[in-house]
Structures are given as C-alpha cells and as structure tokens.
N, C-alpha and C positions, 0 to 999 in steps of 0.2 A: 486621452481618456480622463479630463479633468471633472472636478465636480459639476463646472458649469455646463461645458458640453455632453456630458455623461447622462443629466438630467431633461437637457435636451432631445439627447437620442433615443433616451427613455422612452417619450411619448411617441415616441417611430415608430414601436414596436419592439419584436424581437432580436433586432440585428444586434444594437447593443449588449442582451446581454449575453449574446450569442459571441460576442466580443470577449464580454469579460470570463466568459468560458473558456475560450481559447485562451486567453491569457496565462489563468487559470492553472490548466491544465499543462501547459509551457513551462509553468514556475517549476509545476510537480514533477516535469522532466527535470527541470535543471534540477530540484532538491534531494529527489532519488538516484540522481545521477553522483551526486556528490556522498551520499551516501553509501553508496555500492562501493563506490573507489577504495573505501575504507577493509572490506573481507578483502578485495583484490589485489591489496598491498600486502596485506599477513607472510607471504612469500619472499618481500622484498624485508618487514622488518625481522622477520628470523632471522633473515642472513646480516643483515644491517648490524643486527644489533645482538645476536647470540639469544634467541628468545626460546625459549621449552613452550609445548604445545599447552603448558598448564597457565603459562603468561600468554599465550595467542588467547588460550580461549576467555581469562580472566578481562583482558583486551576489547574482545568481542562481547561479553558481558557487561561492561561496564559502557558500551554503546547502547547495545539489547534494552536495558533496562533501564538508563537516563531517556530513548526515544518512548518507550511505552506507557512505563508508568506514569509520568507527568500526562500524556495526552489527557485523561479524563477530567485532571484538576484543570488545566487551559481548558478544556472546555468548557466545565462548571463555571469557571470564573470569565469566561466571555459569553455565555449564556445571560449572567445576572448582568453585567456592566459590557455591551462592546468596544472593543477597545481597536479601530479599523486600521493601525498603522503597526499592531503585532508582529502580524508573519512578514510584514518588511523588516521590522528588529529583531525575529527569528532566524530569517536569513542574513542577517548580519552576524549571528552566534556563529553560523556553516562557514560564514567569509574568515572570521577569524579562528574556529577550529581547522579548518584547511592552512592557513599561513602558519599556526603552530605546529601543525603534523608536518610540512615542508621544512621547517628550522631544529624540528625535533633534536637533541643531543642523546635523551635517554628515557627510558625504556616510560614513566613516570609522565614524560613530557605527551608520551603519544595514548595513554590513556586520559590524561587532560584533554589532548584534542577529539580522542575519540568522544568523551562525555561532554564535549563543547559540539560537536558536529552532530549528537541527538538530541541536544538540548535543541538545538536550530530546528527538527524534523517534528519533536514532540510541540512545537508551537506553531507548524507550519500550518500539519494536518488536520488537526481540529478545525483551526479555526477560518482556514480554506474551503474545508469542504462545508464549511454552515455558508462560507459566500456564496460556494457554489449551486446551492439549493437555493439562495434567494434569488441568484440571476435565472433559474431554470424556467422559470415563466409558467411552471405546474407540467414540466417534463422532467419530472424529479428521476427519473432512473436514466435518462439523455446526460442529463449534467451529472449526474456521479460517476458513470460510464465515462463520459469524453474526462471530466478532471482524472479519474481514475488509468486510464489509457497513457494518459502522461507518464505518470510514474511506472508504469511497468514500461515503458519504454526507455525512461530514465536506469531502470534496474539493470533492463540488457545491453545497454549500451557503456554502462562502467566500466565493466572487466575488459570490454575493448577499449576502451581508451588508454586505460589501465597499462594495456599491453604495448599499444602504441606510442606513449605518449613515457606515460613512465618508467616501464622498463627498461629505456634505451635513454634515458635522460635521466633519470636519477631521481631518487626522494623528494630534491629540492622543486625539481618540475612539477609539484603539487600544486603550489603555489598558481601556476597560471588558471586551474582551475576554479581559484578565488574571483576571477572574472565572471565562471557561470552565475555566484552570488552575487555576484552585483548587477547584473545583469537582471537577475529576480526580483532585488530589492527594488530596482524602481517600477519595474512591473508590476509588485505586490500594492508600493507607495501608492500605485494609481490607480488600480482596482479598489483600493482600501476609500478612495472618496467618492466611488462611486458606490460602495457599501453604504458609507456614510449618510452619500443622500434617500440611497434604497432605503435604510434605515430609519429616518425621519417621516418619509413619507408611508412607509406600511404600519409604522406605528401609532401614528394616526388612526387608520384603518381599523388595528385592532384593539385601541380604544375605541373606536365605537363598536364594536362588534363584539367585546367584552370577552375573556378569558375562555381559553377551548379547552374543554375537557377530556379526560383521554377517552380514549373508543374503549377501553376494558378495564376492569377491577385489576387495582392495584397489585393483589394477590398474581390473578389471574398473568397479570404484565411478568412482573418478576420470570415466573415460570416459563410465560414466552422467553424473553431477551434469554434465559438460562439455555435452552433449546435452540436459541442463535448462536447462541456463544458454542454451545457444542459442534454445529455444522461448520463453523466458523475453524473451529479445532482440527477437525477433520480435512478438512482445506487448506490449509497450511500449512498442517504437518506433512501431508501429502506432498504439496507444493514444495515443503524444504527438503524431502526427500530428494526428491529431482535437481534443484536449483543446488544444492549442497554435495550431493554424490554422483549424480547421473554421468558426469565423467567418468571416472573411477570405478565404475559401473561400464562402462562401455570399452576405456582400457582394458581392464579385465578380463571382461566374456567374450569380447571380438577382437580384443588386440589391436585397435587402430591406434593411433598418433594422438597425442597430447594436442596439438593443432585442430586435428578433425574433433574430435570431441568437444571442443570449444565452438566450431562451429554446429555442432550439431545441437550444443547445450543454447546457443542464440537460437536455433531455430524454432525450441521447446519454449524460449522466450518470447519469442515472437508472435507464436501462438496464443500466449497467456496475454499479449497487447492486443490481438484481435478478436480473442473472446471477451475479453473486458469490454470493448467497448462495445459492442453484439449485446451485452446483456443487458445493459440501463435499458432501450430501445423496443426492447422485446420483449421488457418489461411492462416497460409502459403501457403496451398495447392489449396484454394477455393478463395482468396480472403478475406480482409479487412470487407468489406462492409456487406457482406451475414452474417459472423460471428457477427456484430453487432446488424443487423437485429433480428436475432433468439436470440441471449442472453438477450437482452431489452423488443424486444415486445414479445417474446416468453413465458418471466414469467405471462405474463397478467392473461390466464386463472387459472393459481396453482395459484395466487395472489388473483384472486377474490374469488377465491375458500376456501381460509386459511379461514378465521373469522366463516366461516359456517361447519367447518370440527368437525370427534369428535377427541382423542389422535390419536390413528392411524394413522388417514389419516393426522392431522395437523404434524405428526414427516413425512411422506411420503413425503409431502407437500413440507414440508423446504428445504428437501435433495434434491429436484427437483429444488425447489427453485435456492440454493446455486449453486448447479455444473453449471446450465444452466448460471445466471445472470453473475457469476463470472470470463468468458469467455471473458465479454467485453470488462474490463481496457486494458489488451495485446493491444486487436483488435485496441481500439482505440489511444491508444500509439502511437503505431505503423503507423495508418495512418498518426495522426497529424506529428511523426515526418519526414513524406513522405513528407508534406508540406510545409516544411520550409528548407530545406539542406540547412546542416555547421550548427543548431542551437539544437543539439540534449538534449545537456545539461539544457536550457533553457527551451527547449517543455515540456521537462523529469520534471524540477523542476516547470514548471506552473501545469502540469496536478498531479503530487503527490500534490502538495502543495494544488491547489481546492478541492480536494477529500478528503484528511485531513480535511480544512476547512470547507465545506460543511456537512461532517458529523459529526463533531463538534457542528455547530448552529444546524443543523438539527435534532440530538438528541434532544440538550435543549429545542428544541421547539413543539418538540414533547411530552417534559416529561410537558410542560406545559398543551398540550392537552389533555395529559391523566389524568392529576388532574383535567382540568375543566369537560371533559366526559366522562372519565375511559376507558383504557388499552384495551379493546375492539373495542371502537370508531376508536382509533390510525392504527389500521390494517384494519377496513374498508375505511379509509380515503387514507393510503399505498395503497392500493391495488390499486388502477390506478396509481400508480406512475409510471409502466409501460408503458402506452400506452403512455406517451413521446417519446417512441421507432421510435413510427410513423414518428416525424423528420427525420428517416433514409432518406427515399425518396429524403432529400435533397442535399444529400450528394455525391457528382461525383462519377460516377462507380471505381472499383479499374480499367481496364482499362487507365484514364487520368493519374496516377499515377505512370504506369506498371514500369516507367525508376526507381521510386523510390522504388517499393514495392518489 
C-alpha cells in the first residue's frame, strides 16, 4: 500500500480504499486494545504495588484526560497543516507507554505510562478517523462504522488478554504487547501515503470548486453540536454503566462466578461491535437523524426494563441493549461532521475526546453512587439516561444537510 501503487489502485475504484479501511479500522483494534489493557491491570498494580482506590483512580484519570482532552487540539491542528505520518508516531507513544508500564518500579512510573499510552490514543483518533472519511468514497457512515468496529472490538478483547496473557505471566509480559504497536506503526506508515496522495489530488479539486460553506448559521451549528454532545453524554454514560459495573451487577443479584460474568460482560461487548457497525450502513441509506433517533430513545424500554429482569432476560437485555445503542456514535459523527466542512479532524477529535471523557467521570461517579446505594440503584438511575434521545427532535432533518451527507 505504497504511494505509487495506492495511487494506482485509486483509479480502480473502490477496492483500495476499502483497503485502507480495513487497515484502518485493524490499527483501531490493535490501539483500543492496548488501551483497555490498561483498567484491566488496576488489579494486578493494587497488589503489585500497595495502591488505594484514591491512586487507582487518580491513575485512570491521568489516562482519561491525557486521551480526551488533546483529541480536539490534534485535530485542529491536522485540519490546518496534515501531517500523514502522525498516528504512526502516535502509535509509537502506545509502543513505548506499554514497555514503561512492563518495567514499571513504582507507583509514578505507571502513571507516566498511563499518560504516554493516551497521549498515543489522543493522536490516533482524530486523525484516523479524518482518513477514514476520505477513503469512504461518499459512504461516510460505512467508513466510521467499519473504523469504528475495530475499536470496540479492540475494547473487548483487552480484558481477555489481560487474563490470559498477564495474569499468569506477570507485569513484565506487557511488554510483548509492544508488538500489537508495531505492528500499527507500519500499517498507519502506509495508509499515511496513501492519504498523502488522496490529499494532493482532492485538493486540487477543491481549489477549483472554492471553499464550502456550512449548511447552517453558525449560531444555529453551535446549538446543534451542543445537542450532540448531549446524546453523546447519554451514551456513554449509559455504556460505562455496563462496561464498568455490569459484573458486580450480576455477582450480586444472581450470584454467578467472577468467570461467568466476564463472559457475559464480552458478550454485552460484542453486541456494542455488531451495532457499530449496523449503524454507519443504515445510515447511509436512511439518513443521519432516523438512526439517532432509534439507537438513543430506542434503548429506553430494554433500559427500564434491565433492574427488574431475572439472568435471562438481563443477558437478552444487554445484547439488545449494546447492538441497538451502539449505532449512534457513526450516526452522529458523521452528522456533526456534515456541519462544519474543511474541519473533519477537529469534529473527529472533539467528539472521541468527549465520549472518552464523559465516560471516564461518568464512571467515577457512579461507582460513588453505588457505595452510597448499592449496584442496583445505579441501573435504576441509568435507565432514563435514554430518554435524553428526545433531543432528537431538535435536530434539522438530514434533508438541510443533503450537500453534505
């Protein structure tokens, strides 16, 4: 997938960059994967290392908020100037936060690598998903969907590894995970000059075609994106509910095994990798909007319904849960980036970067609710987080859109 050939394959059609999608969306596995690794250790450096829940979570925070907050600046700043060999030196930050987390001595060292391992993520995302919209060929909710699929499969596949690999092998056995980043880096390397040439030749294009204006009053924009950002809140706080407690959750109220739980917390993952990619697609087809509508307010009833289920139905539950809700991110991607042309990198690193961040505090503050009313409460409380969906309504039909969508 060099420039020369890439430029070639170009004029094929779409196979290429149906290529560099897969690729793409490969990297997102390997960079969420290595990511995830990180909560799924917290277990091992308690014990390692004598840590209090108040340095676990300061730990987890100081990942949280190196992956997020930077996203939007990486993407402003790949917006104005790109820069196509980034997220290959992105994932060079993951390669060497992972060898620091495996030699770690003390407590200081694995907050270093935790903030080296988001620093890698907060430069991945941005600036991946602005490639993966220009390889989409104008199947802009296909290619967020398939990149996006990656990483949720990157997510549930951590804590397995996790178990398998470094539990029984030790801290140091992090380290071989330094492979999946390398393994990126040259994948990203070679995507990156196929950007390149994309880059040269659509910019062409849009010098003649002269600067696109947004479909709505800058007023008007704000207030959307704000309204994104809300549904967006709602979705992942939702989402960390499950991803964060739904074991301890299911311990609990049914008694099963530490074991089964885990599998049943992959299966609720599983779900969230096969709604994802269900929504770009069905997007495309239908509109933006519609697909926002059904993934949001659509969980309300299975949502109100979880806290009151018995096993069965709460494992049903989830899996209706995940596919459905997990449809959104694409959707709404996708629209915001409708609303801003020329700033794809930017939109890309604000809304990864909120959704990280919000289900970060969103977590913590939920794990505070469940100490003060217990793991039960927490999913009666969840369960309208839903009906936020309602905002839909406020939102311009994809018609306003159409030049962009």
């Amino acid at each position: 997938m060099t420039a020369t050939t890439t430029s070639a394959a170009e004029r094929a059609g779409p196979r290429t960059a149906l290529a560099v999608l897969a690729a793409l969306s490969f990297c997102h596995l390997l960079n969420d994967t290595i990511q995830s690794l990180l909560p799924a250790l917290y277990p091992v450096f308690q014990e390692n290392y004598a840590l209090s829940f108040t340095q676990i979570g300061f730990l987890h925070f100081a990942f949280q908020v190196t992956a997020s907050i930077l996203q939007p600046a990486v993407g402003l700043v790949t917006d104005r100037r790109p820069m196509f060999r980034l997220a290959a030196a992105g994932m060079g930050a993951s390669l060497v936060g992972l060898l620091v987390l495996a030699s770690a001595g003390h407590y200081w060292a694995l907050v270093a690598a935790a903030m080296t391992i988001g620093l890698g993520s907060a430069i991945f995302h941005p600036d991946s998903s602005r490639v993966a919209r220009a390889a989409s060929g104008g199947r802009f909710g296909f290619a967020q969907s398939l990149f996006q699929v990656g990483g949720n499969t990157g997510t549930a596949l951590g804590p397995l590894l996790a178990a398998w690999v470094v539990l029984p092998l030790g801290q140091s056995s992090v380290a071989w995970f330094s492979v999946l980043a390398l393994v990126a880096m040259v994948l990203l390397w070679n995507t990156g000059a196929w950007a390149k040439e994309h880059h040269r030749r659509s910019a062409a294009r849009r010098a003649a075609a002269g600067a696109e204006a947004m479909p709505l009053p800058l007023r008007r924009t704000i207030a959307v994106i704000a309204v994104l950002g809300l549904l967006v809140f709602s979705k992942y706080v939702y989402v960390a509910s499950l991803t964060s407690y739904y074991t301890f959750f299911l311990i609990e109220k049914f008694g099963v095994s530490v074991q089964t739980s885990e599998v049943l917390l992959f299966v609720f993952l599983g779900a969230v990798a096969l709604g994802t990619f269900a929504g770009g697609p069905v997007g495309d087809r239908i509109g933006r909007k519609p697909v926002i509508w059904v993934s949001i307010l659509g969980v309300l009833p299975f949502s109100l319904a979880l806290p009151h289920a018995d096993l069965v139905w709460t494992v049903v539950l989830t899996f209706v849960i995940g596919v459905v809700i997990a449809s959104a991110f694409s959707a709404i991607l996708v629209y915001a980036q409708a609303l801003v042309p020329g700033k794809v990198g930017m939109i890309s690193g604000l809304f990864f970067g909120f959704a990280f961040g919000v289900a970060g505090i969103g977590a913590a503050l939920l794990g505070v609710l469940a100490d003060a009313r217990g793991i039960g409460f927490v999913y009666q409380v969840c369960a309208f987080l839903p009906a936020i969906g309602l905002l839909t309504v406020l939102l311009p039909d994809d018609k306003t859109l159409m030049r962009r969508l």
